[in-house]
PALUM-515689 format. One record per residue: chain; z, x, y of N, C-alpha, C in turn. Coordinates in pm, 1 decimal, m for minus. Example, Ala and Ser with C-alpha at 12.3 -4.5 7.8 and 13.67 -1.06 7.14 Angstrom:
2
  pavo      n.pz      n.px      n.py     ca.pz     ca.px     ca.py      c.pz      c.px      c.py
     A     780.0    1319.0    m569.0     780.0    1230.0    m450.0     780.0    1320.0    m330.0
     A     708.0    1285.0    m225.0     714.0    1367.0    m106.0     787.0    1290.0       3.0
// end
This chain:
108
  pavo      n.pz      n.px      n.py     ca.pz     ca.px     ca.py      c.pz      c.px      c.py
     A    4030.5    m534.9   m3785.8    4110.5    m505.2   m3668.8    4080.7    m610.2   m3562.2
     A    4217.8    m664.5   m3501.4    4133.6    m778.0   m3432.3    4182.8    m715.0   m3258.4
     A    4070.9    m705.2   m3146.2    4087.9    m695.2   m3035.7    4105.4    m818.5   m2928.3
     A    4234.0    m753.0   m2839.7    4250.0    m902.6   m2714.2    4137.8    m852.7   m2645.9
     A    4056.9    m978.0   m2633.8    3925.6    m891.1   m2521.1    3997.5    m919.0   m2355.7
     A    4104.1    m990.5   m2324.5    4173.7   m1023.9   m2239.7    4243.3    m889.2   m2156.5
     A    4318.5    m820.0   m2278.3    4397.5    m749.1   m2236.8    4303.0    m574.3   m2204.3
     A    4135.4    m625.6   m2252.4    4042.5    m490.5   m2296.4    4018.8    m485.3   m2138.6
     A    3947.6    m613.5   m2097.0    3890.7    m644.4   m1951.3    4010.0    m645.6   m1841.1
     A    4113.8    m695.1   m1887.9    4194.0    m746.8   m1710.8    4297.7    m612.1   m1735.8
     A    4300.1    m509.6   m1642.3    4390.4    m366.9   m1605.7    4486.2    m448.1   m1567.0
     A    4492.3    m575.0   m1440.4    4571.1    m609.8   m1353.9    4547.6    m748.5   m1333.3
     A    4629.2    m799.5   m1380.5    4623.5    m918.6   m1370.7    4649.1   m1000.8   m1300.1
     A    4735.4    m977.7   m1227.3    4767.9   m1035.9   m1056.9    4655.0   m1038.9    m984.4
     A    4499.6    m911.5    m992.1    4445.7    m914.3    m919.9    4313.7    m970.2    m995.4
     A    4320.7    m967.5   m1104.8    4196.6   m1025.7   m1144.2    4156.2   m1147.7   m1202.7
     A    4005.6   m1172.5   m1142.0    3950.7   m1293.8   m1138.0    3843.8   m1279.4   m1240.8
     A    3763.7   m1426.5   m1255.1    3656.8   m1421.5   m1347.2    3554.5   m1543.5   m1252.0
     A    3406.0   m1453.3   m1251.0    3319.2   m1578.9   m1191.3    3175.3   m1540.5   m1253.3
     A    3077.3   m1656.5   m1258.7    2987.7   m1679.7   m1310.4    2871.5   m1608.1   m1233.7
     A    2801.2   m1498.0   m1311.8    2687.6   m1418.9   m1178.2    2572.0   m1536.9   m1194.6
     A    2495.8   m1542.5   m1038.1    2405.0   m1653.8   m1032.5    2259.2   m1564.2   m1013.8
     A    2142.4   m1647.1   m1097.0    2038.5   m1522.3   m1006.5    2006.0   m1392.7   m1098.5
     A    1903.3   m1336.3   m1061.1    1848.0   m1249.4   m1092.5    1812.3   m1099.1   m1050.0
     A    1906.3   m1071.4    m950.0    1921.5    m939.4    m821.5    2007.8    m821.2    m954.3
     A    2090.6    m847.3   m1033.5    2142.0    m765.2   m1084.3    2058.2    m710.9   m1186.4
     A    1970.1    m762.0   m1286.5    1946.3    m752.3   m1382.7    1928.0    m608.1   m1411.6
     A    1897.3    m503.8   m1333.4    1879.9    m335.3   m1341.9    2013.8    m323.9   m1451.3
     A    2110.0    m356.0   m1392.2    2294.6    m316.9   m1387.4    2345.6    m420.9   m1548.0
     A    2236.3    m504.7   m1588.9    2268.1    m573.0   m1752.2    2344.8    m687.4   m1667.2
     A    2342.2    m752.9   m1519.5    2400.5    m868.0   m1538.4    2289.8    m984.0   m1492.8
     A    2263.6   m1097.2   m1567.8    2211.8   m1194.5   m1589.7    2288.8   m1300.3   m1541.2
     A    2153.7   m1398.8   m1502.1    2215.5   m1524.9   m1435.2    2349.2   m1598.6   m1568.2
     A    2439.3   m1625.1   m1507.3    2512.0   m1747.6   m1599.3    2615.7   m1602.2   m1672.4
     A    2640.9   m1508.7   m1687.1    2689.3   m1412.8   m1696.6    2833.2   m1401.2   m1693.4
     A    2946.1   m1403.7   m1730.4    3100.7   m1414.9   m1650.4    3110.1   m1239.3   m1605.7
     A    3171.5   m1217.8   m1490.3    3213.2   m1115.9   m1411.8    3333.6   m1117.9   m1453.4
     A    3397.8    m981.2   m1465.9    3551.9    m940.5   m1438.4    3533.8    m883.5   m1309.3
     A    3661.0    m956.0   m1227.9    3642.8    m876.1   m1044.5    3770.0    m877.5   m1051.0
     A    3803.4    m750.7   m1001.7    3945.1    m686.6   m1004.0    3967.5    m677.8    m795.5
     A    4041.7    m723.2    m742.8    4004.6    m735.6    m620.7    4120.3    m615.5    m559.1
     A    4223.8    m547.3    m634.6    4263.4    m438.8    m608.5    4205.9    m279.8    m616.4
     A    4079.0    m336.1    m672.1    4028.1    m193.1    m674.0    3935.1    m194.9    m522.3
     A    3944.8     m43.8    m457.3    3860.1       8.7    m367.5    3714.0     m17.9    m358.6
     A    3656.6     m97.9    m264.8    3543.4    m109.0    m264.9    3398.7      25.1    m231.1
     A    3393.7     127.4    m265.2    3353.2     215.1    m280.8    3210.4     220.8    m301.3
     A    3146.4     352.1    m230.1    2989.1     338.2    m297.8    2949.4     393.2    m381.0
     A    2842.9     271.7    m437.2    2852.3     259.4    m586.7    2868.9     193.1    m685.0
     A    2992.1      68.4    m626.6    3046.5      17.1    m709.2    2982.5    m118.1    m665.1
     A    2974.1    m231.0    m828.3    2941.7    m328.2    m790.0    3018.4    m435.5    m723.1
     A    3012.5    m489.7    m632.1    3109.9    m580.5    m547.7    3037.7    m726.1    m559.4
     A    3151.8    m800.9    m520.0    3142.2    m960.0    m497.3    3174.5    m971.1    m334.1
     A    3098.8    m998.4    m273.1    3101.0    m981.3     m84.8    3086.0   m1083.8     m37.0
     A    3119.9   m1128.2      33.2    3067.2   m1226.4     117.8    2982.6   m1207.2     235.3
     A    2857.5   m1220.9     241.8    2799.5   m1174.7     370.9    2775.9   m1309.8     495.6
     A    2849.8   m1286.9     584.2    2800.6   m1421.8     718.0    2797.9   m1549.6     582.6
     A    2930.0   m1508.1     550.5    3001.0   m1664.2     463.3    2913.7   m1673.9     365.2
     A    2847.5   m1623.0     279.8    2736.5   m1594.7     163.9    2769.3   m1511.4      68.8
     A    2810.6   m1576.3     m38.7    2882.1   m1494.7    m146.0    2788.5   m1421.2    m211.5
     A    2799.1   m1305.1    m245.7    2677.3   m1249.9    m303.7    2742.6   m1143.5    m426.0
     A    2642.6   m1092.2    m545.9    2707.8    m985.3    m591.9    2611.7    m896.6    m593.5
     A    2618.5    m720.1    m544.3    2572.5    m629.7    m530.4    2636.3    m494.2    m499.1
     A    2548.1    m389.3    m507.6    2563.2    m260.3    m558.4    2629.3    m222.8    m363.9
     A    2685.4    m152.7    m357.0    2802.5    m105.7    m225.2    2688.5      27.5    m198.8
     A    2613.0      53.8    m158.1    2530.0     154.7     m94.3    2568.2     227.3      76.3
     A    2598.1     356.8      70.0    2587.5     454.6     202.9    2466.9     503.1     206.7
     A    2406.0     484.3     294.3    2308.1     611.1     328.4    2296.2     625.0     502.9
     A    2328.5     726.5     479.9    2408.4     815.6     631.7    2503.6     729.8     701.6
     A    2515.9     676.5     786.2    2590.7     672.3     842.4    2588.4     484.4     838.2
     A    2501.7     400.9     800.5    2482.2     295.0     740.9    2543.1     228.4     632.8
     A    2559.9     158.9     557.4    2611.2      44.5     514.0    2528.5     m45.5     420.8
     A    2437.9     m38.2     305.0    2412.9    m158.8     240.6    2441.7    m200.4     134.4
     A    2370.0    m346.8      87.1    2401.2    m421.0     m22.5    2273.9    m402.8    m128.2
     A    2298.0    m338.6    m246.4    2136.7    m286.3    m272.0    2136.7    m359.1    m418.6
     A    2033.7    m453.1    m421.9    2006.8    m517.2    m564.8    1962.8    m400.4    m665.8
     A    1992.3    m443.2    m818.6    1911.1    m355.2    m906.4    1811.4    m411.7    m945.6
     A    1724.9    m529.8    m869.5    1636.8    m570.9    m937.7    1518.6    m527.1    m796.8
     A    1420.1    m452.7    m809.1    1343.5    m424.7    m738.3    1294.6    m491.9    m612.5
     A    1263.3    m629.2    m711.3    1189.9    m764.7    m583.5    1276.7    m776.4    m454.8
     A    1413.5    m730.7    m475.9    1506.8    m783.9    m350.7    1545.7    m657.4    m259.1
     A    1534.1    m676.5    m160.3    1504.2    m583.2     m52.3    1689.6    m539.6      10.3
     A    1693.9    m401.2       8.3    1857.6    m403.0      31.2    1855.3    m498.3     199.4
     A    2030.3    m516.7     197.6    2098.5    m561.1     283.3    2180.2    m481.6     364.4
     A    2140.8    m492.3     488.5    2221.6    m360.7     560.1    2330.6    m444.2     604.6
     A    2385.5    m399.7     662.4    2593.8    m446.9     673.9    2636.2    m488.9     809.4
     A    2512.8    m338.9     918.5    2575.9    m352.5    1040.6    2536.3    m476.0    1135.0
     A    2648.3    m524.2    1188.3    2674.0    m684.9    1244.0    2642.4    m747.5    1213.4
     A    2731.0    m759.4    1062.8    2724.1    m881.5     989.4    2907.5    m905.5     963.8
     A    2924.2   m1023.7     965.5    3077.6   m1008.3     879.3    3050.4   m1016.9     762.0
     A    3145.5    m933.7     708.2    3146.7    m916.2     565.1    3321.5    m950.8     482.1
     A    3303.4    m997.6     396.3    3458.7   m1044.4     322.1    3429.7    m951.8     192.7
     A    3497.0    m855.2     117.4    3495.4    m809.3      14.4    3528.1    m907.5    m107.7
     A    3564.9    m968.9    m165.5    3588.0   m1036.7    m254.4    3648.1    m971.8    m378.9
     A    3584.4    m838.5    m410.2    3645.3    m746.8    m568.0    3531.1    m664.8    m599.9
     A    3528.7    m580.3    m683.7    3500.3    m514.5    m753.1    3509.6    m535.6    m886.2
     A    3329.5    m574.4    m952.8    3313.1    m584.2   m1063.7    3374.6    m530.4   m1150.8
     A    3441.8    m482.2   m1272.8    3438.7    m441.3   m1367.6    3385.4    m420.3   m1484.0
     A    3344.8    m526.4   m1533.6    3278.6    m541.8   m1673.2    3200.8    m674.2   m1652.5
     A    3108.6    m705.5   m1753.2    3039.3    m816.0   m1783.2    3059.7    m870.1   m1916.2
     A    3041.5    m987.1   m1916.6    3026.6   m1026.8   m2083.3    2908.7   m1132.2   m2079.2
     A    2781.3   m1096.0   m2175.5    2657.1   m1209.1   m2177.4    2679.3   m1203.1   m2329.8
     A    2615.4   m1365.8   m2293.8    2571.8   m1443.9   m2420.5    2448.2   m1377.5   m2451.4
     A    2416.9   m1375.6   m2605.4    2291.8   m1356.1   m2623.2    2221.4   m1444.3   m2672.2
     A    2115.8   m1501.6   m2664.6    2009.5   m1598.3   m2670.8    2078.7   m1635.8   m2859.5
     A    2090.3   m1770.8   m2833.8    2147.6   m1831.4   m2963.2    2282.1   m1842.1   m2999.0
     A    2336.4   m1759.8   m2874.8    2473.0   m1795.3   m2881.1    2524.6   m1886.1   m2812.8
     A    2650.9   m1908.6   m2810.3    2775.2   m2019.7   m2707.5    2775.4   m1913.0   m2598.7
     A    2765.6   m2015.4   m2488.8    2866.0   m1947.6   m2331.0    2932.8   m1983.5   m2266.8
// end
């Protein structure tokens, strides 16, 4: 049976993009440096969900965190300390969807 992995990953295609995760902040969440992202930029940026943000012009990718009445950017990798939101500009960029990694010995 052969699958479009194209048509598995992109819902919307008008809105979706593909970019390379950099870094080591995700790794909790299975995404690894060098990694391709599906970012769907019509979906709701919501908490919870992993986002592509721009913080004070600093592209970043991380977990969309509320706690009370606050705002942060919360890595899944322990070492990195969340990012709180308030007065900062922020650009949403999308909402992750899926990942796809190479595994050691493969092409990427």
């Amino acid at each position: 049976m052969e699958i479009d992995l194209h048509a598995h990953v992109v819902r919307r295609p008008a809105a979706t993009y593909f970019v390379r995760a950099e870094g080591d902040s995700m790794l909790g969440d299975g995404i690894h440096d060098g990694d391709l992202l599906v970012v769907d930029r019509s979906l709701e940026p919501l908490p919870g969900r992993v986002v592509v943000i721009a913080v004070d012009g600093e592209p970043t990718v991380k977990r969309l965190e509320r706690r009370g009445e606050r705002t942060f950017l919360v890595a899944s990798n322990p070492r990195f300390a969340p990012i709180p939101l308030a007065g900062r500009e922020c650009q949403v960029w999308g909402v992750v969807t899926h990942v796809l990694h190479a595994l050691p010995g493969g092409e990427s």
